[in-house]
C-alpha positions as CSV (number, residue, x, y, z in Angstrom):
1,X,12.7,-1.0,-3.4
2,X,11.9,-4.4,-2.0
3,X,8.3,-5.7,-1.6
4,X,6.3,-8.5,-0.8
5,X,3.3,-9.7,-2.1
6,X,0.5,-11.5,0.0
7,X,-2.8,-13.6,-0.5
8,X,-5.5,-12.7,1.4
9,X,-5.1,-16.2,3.0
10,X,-1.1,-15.6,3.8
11,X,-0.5,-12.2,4.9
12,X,1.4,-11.6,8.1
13,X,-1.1,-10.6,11.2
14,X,0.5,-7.2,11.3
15,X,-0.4,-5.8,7.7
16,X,-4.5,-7.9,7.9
17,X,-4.5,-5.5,11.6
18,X,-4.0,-2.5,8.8
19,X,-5.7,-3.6,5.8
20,X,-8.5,-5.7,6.9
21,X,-10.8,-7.0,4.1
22,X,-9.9,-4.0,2.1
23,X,-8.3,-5.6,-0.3
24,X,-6.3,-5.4,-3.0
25,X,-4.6,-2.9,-1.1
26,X,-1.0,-1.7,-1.0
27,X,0.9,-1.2,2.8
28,X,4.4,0.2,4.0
29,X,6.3,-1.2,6.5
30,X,7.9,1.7,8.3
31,X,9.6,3.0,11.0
32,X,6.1,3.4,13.1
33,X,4.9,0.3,12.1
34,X,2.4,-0.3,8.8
35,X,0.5,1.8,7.2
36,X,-2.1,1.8,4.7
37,X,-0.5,3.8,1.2
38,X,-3.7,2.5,-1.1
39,X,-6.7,1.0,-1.0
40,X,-9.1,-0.6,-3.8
41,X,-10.4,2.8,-4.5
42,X,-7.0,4.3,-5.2
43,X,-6.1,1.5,-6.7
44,X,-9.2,1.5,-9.2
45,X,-8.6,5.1,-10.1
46,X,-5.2,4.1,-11.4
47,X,-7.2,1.9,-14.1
48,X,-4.1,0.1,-14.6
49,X,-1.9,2.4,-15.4
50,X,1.7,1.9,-14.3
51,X,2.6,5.6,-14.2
52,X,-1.0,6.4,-12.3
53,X,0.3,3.9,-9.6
54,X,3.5,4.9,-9.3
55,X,2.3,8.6,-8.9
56,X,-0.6,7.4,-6.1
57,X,2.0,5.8,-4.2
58,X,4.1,8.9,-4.2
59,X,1.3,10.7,-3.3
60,X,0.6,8.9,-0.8
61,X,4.0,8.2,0.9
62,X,4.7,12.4,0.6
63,X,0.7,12.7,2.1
64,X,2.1,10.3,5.3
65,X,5.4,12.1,5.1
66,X,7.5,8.9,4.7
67,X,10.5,9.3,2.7
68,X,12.0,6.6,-0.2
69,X,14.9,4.7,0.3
């Protein structure tokens, strides 16, 4: 799946509208526009692990009911 990556300096006006100074923070661009999938605490609970992230973000994109390409 394709992503971009953004500094909190850079990042389109669209996703700081959704994230705010919540950052780091990890947003979907979708059909309805973007949406927040994690913020820093669901990032920190993934302590670093790969497989913790990857699960999160499927959590998270089931919870919103968007579906993976």
């Amino acid at each position: 799946m394709p992503f971009d990556t953004y500094h909190r300096d850079d990042q389109p006006e669209s996703v700081k509208k959704i994230i705010g100074s919540r950052l780091p923070a990890v947003a979907a661009d979708t059909d309805q526009g973007i949406v927040l999938l994690l913020d820093p605490e669901a990032l920190e609970r993934c302590s670093g692990s790969v497989e913790q992230l990857a699960d999160a973000l499927t959590a998270a994109a089931d919870h919103l009911e968007l579906g993976w390409s």
